[in-house]
C-alpha positions in Angstrom: 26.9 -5.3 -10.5 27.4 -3.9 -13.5 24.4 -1.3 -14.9 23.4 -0.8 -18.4 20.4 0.8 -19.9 19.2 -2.7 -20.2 19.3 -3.0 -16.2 16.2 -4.3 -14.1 15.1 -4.6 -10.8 13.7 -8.2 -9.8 10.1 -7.0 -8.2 9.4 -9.8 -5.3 6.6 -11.1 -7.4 9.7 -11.7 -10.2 8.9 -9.3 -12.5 11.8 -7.4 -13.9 11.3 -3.4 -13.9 13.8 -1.4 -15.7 15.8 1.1 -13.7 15.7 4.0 -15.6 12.5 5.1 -17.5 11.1 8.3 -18.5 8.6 10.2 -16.5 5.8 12.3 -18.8 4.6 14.5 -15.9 3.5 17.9 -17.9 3.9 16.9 -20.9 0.9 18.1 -22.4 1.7 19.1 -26.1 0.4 16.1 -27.9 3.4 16.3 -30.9 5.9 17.1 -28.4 4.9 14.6 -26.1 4.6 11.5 -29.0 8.5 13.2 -30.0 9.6 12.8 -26.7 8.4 9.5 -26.1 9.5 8.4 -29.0 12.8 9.5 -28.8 13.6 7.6 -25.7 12.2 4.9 -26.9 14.7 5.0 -30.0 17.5 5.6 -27.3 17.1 2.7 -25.3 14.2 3.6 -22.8 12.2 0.4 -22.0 9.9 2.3 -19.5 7.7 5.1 -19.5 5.9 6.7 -16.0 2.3 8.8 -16.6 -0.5 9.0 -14.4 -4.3 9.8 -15.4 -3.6 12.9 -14.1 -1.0 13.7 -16.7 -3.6 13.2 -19.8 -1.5 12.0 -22.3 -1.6 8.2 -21.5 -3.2 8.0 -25.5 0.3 9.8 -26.6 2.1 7.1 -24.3 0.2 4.3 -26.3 0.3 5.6 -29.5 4.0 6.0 -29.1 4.6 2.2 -28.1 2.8 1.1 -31.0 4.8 3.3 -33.5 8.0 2.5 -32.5 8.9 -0.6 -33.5 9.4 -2.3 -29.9 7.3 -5.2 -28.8 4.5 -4.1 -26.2 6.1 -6.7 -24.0 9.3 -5.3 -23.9 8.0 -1.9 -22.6 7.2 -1.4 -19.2 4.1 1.3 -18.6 3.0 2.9 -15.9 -0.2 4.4 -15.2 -1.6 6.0 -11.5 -5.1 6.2 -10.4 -5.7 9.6 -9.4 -7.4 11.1 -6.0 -10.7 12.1 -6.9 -10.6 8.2 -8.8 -10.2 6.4 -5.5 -11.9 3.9 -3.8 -12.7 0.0 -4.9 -15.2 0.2 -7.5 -14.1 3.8 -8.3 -10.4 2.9 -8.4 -11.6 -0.4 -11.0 -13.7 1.9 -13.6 -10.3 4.8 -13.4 -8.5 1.6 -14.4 -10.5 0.7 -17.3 -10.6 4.6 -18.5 -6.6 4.3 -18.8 -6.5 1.1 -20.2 -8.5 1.9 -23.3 -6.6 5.8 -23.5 -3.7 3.6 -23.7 -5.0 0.6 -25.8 -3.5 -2.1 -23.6 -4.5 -5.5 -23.2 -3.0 -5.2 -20.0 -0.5 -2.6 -17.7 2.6 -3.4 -16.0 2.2 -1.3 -13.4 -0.7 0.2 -11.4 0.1 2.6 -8.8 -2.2 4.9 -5.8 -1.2 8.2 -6.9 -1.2 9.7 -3.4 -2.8 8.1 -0.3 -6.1 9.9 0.0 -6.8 8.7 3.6 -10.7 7.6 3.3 -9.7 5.9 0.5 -6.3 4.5 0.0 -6.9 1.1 1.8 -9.8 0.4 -0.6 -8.0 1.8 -3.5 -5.2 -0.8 -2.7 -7.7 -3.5 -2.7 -8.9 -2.6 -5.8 -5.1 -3.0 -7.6 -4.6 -6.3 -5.8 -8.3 -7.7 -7.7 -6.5 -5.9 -10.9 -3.4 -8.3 -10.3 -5.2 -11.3 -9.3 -7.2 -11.3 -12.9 -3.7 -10.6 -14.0 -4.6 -7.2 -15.9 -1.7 -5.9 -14.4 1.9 -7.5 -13.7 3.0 -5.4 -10.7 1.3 -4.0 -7.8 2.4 -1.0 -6.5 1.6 2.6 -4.7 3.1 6.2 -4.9 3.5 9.0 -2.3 3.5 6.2 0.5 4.9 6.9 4.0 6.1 3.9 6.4 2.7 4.3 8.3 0.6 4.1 5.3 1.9 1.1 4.2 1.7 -0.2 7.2 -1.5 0.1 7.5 -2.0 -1.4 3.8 0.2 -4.6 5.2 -2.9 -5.2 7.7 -5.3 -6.7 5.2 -3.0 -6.7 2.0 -2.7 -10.2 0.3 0.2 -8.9 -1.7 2.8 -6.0 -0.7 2.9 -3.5 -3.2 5.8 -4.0 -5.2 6.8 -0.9 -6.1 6.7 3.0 -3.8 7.0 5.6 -6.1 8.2 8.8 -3.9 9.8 11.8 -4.3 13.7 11.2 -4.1 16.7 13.4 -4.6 19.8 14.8 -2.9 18.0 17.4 -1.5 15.7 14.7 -0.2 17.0 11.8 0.6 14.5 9.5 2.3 16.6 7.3 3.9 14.0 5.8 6.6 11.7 5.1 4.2 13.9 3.5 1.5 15.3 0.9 4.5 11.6 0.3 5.5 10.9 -0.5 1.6 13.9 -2.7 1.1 13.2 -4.5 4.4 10.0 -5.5 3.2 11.3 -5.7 -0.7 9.4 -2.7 -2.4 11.2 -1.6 -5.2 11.7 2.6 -4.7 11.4 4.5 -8.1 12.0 8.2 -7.8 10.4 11.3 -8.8 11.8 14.9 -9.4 15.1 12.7 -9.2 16.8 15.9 -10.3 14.7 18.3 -7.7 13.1 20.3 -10.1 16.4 21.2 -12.0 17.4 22.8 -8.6 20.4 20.9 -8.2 21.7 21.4 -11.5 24.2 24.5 -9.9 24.8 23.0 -7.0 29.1 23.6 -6.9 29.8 20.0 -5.6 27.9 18.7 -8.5 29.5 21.0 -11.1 33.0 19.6 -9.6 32.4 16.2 -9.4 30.7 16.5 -13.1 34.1 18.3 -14.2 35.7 15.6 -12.5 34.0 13.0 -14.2 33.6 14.4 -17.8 29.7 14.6 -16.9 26.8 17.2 -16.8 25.5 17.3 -13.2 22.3 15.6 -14.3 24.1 12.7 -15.1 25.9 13.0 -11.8 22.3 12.9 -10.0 21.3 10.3 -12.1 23.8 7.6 -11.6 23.5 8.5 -7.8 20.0 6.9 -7.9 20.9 4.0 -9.7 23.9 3.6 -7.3 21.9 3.6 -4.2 19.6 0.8 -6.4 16.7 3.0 -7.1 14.9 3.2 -10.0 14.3 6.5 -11.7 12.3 8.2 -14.1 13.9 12.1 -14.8 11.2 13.7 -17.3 12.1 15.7 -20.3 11.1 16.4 -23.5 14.3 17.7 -25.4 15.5 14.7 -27.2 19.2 15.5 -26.4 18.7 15.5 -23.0 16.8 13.0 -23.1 19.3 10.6 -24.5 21.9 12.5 -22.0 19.9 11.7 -18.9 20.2 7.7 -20.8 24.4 8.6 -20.9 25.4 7.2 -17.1 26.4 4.0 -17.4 30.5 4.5 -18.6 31.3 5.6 -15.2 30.4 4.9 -11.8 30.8 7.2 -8.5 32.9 6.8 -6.2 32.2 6.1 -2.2 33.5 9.0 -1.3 31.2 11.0 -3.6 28.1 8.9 -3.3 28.5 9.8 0.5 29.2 13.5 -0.5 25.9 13.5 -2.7 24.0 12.1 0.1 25.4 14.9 2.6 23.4 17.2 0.0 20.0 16.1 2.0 18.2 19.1 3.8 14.7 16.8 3.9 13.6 19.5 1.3 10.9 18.8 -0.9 9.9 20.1 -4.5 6.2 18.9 -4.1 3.8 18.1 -1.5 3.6 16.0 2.1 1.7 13.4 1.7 0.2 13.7 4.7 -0.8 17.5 3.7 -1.7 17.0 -0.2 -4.6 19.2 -1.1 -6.3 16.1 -2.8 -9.6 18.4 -4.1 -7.8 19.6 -7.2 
């Protein structure tokens, strides 16, 4: 298959998600944020990633509106926070991001982490959300196999979508077979571990080798292994450089090199040890 920017992933419900999007985690600098945004949308970008948590889902919406791409050809995320959770909770978080966004309706609605009281409810909760069709896509984020397995129990839908942290450094392997066995689209977060592979010597070589920067490297490895991905950054070179993977594709020899890289190391928390108080 060949990828373009224009690539999607079929969700099982038939939604199409694109593969590469840009993740707004910390961008808190309102003009630098709408710039960013804004930018990528210019460049190609058909998806954007934010989370209550973040606080700039009105910068997210302004920038849709103001750049001259139809609402419908934008795919948004949004996440209901820890301290949100719950049914009715998790139904009142959604209406808060709806209006800072000012959407008629999301594309994606995801558990931010699983807070375990909560999570199953919380679920619930997006599924009612999907059934009134105020969202297109179901999904959950920090999600190991045993959590959604224990969503499958009472779930009337799968969630579509597992939003986990993914990189070289972190493979995940088990848990992206368990999702593509029960077709959950994996989108990945700190795809580029923080920056903390940017040095890493096979990556410098095989980005020499391939007239590349070793972000792109990283980059096209996800959409290789048919993740989708959302690297974050608010420089609009990079920004358009992180969008600059689709005029070469890795080899199997280096895909299988990249994936050697994995030391189960993580940039952020367990989720079954996430402080979820703060």
């Amino acid at each position: 298959m060949k990828l373009t920017l224009q690539s999607t992933k079929t969700l099982h419900n038939g939604v199409e998600m694109p593969r590469l999007g840009l993740g707004v985690y910390k961008m808190t600098n309102e003009e630098e944020s709408i710039r960013a945004m804004t930018t990528a949308l210019q460049v190609g970008y058909r998806a954007i990633d934010t989370a209550s948590l973040y606080g700039n889902e009105k910068e997210v919406g302004e920038s849709v509106r103001s750049s001259g791409v139809k609402r419908e050809n934008i795919f948004v995320t949004t996440k209901v926070w820890t301290t949100d959770q719950g049914y009715d909770q998790t139904l009142r978080a959604f209406e808060t991001s709806l209006e800072n966004l000012g959407f008629d309706y999301l594309d994606l609605y995801l558990t931010h982490w699983p807070v375990l009281e909560t999570f199953k409810d919380t679920y619930r909760a997006i599924e009612r959300l999907y059934d009134e069709k105020l969202i297109r896509a179901t999904g959950v984020s920090n999600h190991h196999q045993h959590h959604l397995e224990e969503l499958f129990v009472k779930a009337n839908v799968k969630p579509m979508v597992n939003q986990i942290e993914l990189s070289p450094r972190l493979t995940q392997y088990d848990l992206r077979t368990f999702c593509a066995d029960n077709q959950i689209a994996v989108t990945s977060w700190s795809p580029l571990a923080r920056g903390g592979l940017l040095n890493e010597p096979s990556l410098v070589r095989m980005a020499d080798k391939y007239d590349k920067t070793p972000a792109q490297i990283i980059i096209r490895w996800h959409l290789q292994h048919d993740l989708t991905v959302i690297p974050k950054s608010v420089t609009p070179e990079r920004i358009a450089s992180n969008a600059d993977v689709y005029d070469f594709v890795l080899s199997f020899e280096d895909m299988k090199n990249i994936d050697s890289l994995n030391l189960n190391e993580r940039t952020g928390a367990d989720p079954d040890n996430f402080n979820f108080n703060f």
